[in-house]
C-alpha positions as CSV (number, residue, x, y, z in Angstrom):
1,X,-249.5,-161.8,133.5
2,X,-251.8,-159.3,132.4
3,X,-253.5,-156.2,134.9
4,X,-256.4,-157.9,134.9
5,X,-254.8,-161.8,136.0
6,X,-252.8,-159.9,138.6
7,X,-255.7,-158.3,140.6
8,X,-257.5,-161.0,140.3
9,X,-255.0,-163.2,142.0
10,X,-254.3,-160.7,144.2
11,X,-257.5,-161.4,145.3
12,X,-257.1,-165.0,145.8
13,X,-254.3,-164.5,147.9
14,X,-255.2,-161.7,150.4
15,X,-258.8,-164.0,150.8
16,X,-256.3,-167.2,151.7
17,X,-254.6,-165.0,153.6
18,X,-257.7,-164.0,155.5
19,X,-259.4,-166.9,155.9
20,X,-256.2,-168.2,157.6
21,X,-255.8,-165.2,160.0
22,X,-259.4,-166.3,161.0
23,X,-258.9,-169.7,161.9
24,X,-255.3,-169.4,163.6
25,X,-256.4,-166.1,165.9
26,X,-259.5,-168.8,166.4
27,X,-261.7,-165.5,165.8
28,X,-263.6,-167.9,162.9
29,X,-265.1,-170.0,165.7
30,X,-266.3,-166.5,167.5
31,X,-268.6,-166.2,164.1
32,X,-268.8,-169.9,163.4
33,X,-269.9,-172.2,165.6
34,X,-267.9,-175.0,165.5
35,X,-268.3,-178.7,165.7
36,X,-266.8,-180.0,169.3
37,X,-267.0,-183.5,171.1
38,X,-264.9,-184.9,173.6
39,X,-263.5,-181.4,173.9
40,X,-261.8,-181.3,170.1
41,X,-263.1,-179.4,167.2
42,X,-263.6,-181.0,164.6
43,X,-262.8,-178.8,161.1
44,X,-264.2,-179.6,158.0
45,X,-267.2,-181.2,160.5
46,X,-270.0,-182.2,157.4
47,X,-267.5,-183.9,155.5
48,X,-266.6,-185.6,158.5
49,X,-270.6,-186.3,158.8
50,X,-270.2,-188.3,155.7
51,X,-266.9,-189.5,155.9
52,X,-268.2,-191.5,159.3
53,X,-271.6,-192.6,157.5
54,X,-269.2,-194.5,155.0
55,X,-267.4,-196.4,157.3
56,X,-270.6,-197.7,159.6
57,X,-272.3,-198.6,156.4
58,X,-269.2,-200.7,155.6
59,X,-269.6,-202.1,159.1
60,X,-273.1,-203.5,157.9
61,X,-275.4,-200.6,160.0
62,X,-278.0,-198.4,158.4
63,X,-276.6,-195.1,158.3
64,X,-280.1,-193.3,158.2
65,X,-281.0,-194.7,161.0
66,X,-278.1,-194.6,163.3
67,X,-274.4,-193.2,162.6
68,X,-272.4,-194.3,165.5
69,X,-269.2,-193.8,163.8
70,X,-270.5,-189.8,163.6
71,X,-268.7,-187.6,167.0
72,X,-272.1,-186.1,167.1
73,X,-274.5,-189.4,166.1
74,X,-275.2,-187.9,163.0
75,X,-277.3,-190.0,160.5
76,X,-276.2,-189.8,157.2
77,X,-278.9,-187.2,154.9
78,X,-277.5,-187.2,151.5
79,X,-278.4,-189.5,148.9
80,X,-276.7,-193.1,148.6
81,X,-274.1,-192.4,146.2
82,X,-271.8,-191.8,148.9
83,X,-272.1,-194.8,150.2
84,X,-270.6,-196.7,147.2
85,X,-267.0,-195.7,148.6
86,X,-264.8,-197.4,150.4
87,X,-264.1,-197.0,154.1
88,X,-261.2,-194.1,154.0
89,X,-258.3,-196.0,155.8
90,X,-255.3,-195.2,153.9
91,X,-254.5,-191.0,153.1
92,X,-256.3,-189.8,155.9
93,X,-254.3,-186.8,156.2
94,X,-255.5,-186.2,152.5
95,X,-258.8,-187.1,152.4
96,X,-259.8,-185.1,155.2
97,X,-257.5,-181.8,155.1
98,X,-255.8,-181.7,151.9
99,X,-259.1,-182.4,149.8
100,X,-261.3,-179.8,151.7
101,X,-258.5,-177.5,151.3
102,X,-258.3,-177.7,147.3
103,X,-261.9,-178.0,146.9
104,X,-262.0,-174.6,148.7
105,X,-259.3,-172.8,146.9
106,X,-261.2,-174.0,143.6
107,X,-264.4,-172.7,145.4
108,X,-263.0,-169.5,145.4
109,X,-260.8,-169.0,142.4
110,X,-264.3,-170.1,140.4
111,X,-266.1,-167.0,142.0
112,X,-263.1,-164.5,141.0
113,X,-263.0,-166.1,137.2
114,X,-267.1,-165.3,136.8
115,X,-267.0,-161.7,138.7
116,X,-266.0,-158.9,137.1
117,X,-263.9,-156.3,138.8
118,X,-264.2,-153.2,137.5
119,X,-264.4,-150.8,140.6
120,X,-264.3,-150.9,144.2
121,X,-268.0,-151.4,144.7
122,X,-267.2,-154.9,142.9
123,X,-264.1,-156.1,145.0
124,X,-265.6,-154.6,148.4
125,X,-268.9,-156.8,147.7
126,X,-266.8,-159.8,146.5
127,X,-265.0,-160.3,149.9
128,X,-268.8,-160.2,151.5
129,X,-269.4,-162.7,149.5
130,X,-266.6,-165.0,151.0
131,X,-266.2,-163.3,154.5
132,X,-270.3,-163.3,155.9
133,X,-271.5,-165.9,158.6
134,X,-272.9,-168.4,156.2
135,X,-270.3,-168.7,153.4
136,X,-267.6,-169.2,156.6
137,X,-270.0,-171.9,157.6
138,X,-269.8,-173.2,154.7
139,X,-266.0,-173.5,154.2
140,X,-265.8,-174.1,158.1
141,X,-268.4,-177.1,158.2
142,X,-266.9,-178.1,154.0
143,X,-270.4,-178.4,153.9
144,X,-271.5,-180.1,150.5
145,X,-273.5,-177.1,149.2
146,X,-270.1,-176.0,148.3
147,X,-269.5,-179.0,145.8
148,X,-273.1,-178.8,144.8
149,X,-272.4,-174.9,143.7
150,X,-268.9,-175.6,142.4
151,X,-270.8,-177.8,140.1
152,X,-273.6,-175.1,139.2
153,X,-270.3,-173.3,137.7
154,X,-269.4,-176.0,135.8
155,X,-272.3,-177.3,134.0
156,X,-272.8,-173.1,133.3
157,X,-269.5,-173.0,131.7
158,X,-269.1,-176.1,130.0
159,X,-271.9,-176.1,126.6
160,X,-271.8,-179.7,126.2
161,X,-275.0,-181.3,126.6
162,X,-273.6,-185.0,127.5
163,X,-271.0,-183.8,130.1
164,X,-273.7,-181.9,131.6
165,X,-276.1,-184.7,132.1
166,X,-273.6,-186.9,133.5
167,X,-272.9,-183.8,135.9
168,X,-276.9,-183.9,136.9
169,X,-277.3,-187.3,137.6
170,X,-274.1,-186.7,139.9
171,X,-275.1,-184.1,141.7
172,X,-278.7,-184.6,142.3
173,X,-277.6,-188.3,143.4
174,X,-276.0,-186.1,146.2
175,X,-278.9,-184.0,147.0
176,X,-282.0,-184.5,145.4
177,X,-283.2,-180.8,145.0
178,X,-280.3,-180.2,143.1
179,X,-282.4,-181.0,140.3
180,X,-283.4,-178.0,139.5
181,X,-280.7,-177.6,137.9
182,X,-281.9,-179.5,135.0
183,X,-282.4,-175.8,133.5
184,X,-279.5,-175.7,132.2
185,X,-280.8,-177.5,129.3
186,X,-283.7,-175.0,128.3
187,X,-280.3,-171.8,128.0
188,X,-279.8,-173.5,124.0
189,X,-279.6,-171.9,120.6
190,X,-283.2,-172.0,119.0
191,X,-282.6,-174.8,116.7
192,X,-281.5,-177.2,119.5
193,X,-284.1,-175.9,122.0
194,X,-286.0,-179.2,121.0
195,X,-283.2,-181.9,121.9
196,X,-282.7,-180.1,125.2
197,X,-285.7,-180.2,126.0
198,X,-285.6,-183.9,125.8
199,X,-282.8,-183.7,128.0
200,X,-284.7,-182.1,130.8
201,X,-287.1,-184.7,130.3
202,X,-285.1,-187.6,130.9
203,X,-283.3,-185.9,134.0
204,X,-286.4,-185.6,135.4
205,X,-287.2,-189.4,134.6
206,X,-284.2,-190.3,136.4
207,X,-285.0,-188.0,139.4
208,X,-288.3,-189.6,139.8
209,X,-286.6,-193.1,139.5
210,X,-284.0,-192.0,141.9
211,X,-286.8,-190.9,144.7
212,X,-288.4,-194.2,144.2
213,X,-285.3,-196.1,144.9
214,X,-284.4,-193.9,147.8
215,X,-287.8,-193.4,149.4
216,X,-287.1,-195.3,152.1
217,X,-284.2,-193.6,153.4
218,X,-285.9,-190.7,152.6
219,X,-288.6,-191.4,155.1
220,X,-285.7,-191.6,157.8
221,X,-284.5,-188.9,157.1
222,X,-287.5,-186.6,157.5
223,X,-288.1,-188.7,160.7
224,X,-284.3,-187.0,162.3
225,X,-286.1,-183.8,160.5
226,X,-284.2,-181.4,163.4
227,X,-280.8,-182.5,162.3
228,X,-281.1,-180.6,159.1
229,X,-283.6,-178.2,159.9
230,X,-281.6,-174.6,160.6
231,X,-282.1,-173.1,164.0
232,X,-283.2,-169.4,164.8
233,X,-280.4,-167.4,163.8
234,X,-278.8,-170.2,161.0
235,X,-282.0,-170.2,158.8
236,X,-282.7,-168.8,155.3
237,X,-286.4,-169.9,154.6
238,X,-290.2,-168.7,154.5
239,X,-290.2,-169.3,158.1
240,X,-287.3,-167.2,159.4
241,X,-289.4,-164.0,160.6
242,X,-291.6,-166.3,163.0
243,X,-288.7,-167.2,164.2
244,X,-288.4,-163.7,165.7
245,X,-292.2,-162.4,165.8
246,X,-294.6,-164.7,168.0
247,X,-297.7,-163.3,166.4
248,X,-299.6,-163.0,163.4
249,X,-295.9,-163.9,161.7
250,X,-297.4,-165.4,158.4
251,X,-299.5,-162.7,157.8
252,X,-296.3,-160.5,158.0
253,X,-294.1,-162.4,156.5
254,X,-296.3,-162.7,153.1
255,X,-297.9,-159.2,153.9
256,X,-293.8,-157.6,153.2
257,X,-293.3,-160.3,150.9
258,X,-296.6,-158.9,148.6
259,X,-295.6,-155.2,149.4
260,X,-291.9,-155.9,148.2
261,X,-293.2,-157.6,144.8
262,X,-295.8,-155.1,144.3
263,X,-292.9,-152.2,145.2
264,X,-290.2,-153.5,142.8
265,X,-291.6,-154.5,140.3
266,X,-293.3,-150.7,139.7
267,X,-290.4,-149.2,140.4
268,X,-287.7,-151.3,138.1
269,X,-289.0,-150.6,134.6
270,X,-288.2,-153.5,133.3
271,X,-284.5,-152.1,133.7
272,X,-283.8,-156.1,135.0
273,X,-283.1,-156.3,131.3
274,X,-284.0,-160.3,131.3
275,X,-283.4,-160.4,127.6
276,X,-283.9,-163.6,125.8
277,X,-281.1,-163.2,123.5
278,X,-278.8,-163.0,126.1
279,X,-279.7,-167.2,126.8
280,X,-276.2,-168.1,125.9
281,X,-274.2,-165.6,128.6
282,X,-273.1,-167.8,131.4
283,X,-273.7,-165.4,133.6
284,X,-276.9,-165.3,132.5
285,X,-277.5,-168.8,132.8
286,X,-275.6,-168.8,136.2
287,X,-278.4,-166.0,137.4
288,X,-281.6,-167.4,136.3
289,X,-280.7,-171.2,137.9
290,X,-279.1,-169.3,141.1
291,X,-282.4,-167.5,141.1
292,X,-284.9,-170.7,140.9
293,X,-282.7,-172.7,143.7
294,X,-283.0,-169.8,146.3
295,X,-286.4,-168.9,145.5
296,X,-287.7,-172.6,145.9
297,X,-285.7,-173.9,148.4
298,X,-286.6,-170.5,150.4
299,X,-290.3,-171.8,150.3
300,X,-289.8,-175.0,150.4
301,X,-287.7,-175.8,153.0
302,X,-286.0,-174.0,156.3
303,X,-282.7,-174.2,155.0
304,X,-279.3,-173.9,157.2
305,X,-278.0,-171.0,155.5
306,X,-275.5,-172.7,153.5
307,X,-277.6,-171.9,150.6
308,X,-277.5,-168.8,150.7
309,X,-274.0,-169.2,148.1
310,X,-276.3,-169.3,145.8
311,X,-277.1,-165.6,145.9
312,X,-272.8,-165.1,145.0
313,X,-274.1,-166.9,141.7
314,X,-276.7,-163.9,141.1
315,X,-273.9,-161.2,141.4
316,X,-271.7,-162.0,137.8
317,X,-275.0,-160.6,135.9
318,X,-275.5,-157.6,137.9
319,X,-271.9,-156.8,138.0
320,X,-271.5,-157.5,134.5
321,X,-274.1,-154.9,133.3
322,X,-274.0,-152.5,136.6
323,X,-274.3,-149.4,133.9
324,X,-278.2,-150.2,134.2
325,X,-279.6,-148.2,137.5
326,X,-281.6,-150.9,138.8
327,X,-279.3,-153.4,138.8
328,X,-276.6,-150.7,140.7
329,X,-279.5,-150.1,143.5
330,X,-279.8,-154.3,143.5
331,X,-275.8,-154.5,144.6
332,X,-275.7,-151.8,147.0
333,X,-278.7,-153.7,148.1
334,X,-276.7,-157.2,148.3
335,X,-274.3,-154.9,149.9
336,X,-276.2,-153.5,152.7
337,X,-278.0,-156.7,153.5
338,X,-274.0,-158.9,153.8
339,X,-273.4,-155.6,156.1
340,X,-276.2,-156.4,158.3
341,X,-275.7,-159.6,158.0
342,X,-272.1,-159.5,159.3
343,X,-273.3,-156.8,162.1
344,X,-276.3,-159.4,163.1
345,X,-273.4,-161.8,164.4
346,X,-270.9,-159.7,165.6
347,X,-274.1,-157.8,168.4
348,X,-275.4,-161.4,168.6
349,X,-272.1,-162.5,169.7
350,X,-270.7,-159.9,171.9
351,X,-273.5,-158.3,173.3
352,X,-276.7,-160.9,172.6
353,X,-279.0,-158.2,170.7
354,X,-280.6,-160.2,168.2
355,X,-283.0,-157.4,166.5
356,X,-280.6,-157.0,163.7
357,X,-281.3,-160.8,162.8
358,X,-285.1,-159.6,162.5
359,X,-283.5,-157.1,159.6
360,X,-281.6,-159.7,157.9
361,X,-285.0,-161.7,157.8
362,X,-286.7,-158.6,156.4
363,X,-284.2,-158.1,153.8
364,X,-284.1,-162.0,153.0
365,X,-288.0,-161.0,151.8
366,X,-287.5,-158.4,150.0
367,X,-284.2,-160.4,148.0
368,X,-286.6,-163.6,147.3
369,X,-289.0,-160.7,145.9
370,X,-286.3,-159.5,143.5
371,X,-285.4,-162.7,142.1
372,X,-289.4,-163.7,141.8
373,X,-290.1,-161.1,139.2
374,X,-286.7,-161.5,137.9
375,X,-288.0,-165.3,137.3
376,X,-291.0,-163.8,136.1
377,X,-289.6,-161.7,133.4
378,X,-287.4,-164.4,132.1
379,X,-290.7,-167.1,132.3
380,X,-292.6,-164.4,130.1
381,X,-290.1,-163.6,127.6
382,X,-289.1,-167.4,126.9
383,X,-292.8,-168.6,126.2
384,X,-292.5,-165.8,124.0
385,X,-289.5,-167.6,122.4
386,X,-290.8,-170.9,122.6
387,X,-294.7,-169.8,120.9
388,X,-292.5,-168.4,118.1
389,X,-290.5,-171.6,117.4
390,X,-293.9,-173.7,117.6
């Protein structure tokens, strides 16, 4: 095993051995809040969500309108596709701790094979990364964000255009906005930017096809909108300052959001380095798609912040060419903001100050700003691409 092998399974292990520290001292439920009815906590409790929504749908009842099979009631809110599957009755013990388990270890040995760690700077931020409120959410609640970003990896790593697709049409069956990352197909070689192109095409087809079948359900959902609309201090979305400042919050909110663009994007210098010919770098590819799925879902919807993994899929780039200066100041950025983050809990927990939640929100602004001119860059210098193939 090579130097590099060891650390990085070094890594693996002391995280493991973490995350299992957390949950036996039951200090994970003092910065997760868990999922409890008739006095038991349920682990794992969103897979246990969907788990429930297959067996009453077996039982003949529509799931997105009533889940009584749920601890909590839960309708079921993911696509259909779920409920193809049998009722789990045999391998219970498997279903629902062994296969949350491995789907978590994969989780986390996919991070460590796409970071790079070359210093302390890059290890420190990598266990932020994993050991912040919402990524232990996520792994607490096996919420399927998790899946849906294990699958982002994949379709970044493997280059063939068929597995991909079948990957899409998988994953946006699961949740629909996971279409966006149909843009996998535009990262191609310039003689096959044509074909993929085609293949974007017809994944959006199938989307729209897909809505159409599910729009009923659909319409259910968004009528049980508070079941999967984050509360005060669980949200990552456009609305998460008003959350905290009664008046005059939009004004703020796009007033720092306009400041922060304005800010940036004098001060970078095009140091961002969003060069076209680096299309075929999965951790280029991995950046750009990360970037598009936390910019729009941050406007479009007020998210629980599961989805805020997604920013763990901007950090590979960054790391990988942290000799640039901008892209250093953007990680001890990401840095400072997990710290806050992490500090936001903790004096939310222990002593009920929530102002530091009002800082994460500010810093949650000035992150989506980043990523829009990094967006930006990258929209500019493929037309440029594109205009030159035509």
């Amino acid at each position: 095993m090579n130097k590099e092998n060891l650390k990085k399974t070094s890594i693996l292990f002391i995280t493991l051995s973490l995350i299992y520290i957390l949950y036996q001292s039951k200090y994970l439920f003092e910065i997760v809040p868990p999922i409890i009815a008739n006095n038991k906590i349920f682990l794992f409790g969103d897979w246990t969500a969907i788990v429930s929504a297959i067996k009453c749908n077996n039982l003949g009842l529509n799931v997105y309108l009533e889940n009584p099979c749920d601890p909590l009631k839960r309708i079921h809110v993911y696509g259909s596709i779920f409920l193809l599957l049998p009722t789990i009755t045999k391998f219970k013990y498997f279903f629902f701790l062994i296969f949350p388990i491995v789907t978590i270890i994969l989780f986390l040995v996919s991070i460590i094979y796409y970071f790079k760690f070359e210093n302390t700077k890059s290890i420190f931020l990598y266990f932020l990364c994993i050991f912040n409120p919402s990524t232990l959410l996520l792994l607490e609640r096996f919420n399927f964000d998790l899946v849906i970003f294990l699958g982002l990896l994949f379709i970044v790593l493997i280059n063939k255009n068929i597995i991909n697709f079948i990957v899409l049409i998988i994953l946006f069956s699961m949740k629909f906005w996971s279409i966006i990352f149909s843009s996998i197909f535009i990262f191609s070689k310039n003689e096959n930017l044509k074909k993929n192109l085609i293949y974007v095409l017809f994944s959006l087809i199938l989307f729209f096809i897909l809505i159409y079948v599910e729009y009923e359900n659909l319409k259910l959902i968004n009528l049980k909108s508070a079941q999967i609309t984050a509360s005060k201090y669980f949200i990552f979305g456009i609305n998460s300052l008003g959350t905290f400042v009664e008046n005059n919050s939009l004004i703020i909110t796009y007033g720092i959001l306009f400041i922060s663009i304005l800010f940036i994007y004098n001060i970078e210098g095009g140091q961002f380095d969003i060069a076209i010919n680096k299309i075929e770098e999965k951790e280029f590819k991995l950046l750009i798609i990360s970037a598009l799925t936390l910019v729009i879902m941050y406007f479009a919807f007020d998210n629980v912040y599961y989805r805020e993994v997604f920013i763990i899929g901007c950090i590979p780039y960054f790391l990988k060419y942290q000799n640039l200066k901008y892209n250093r100041i953007f990680l001890n950025f990401l840095i400072a903001r997990y710290i806050i983050f992490i500090l936001a809990r903790v004096f939310y927990k222990e002593f009920e100050i929530e102002w530091l939640y009002l800082i994460k929100n500010v810093l949650d602004l000035i992150l989506i700003s980043n990523l829009i001119i990094l967006i930006f860059y990258f929209t500019k210098n493929y037309y440029k691409k594109i205009f030159q193939l035509v």
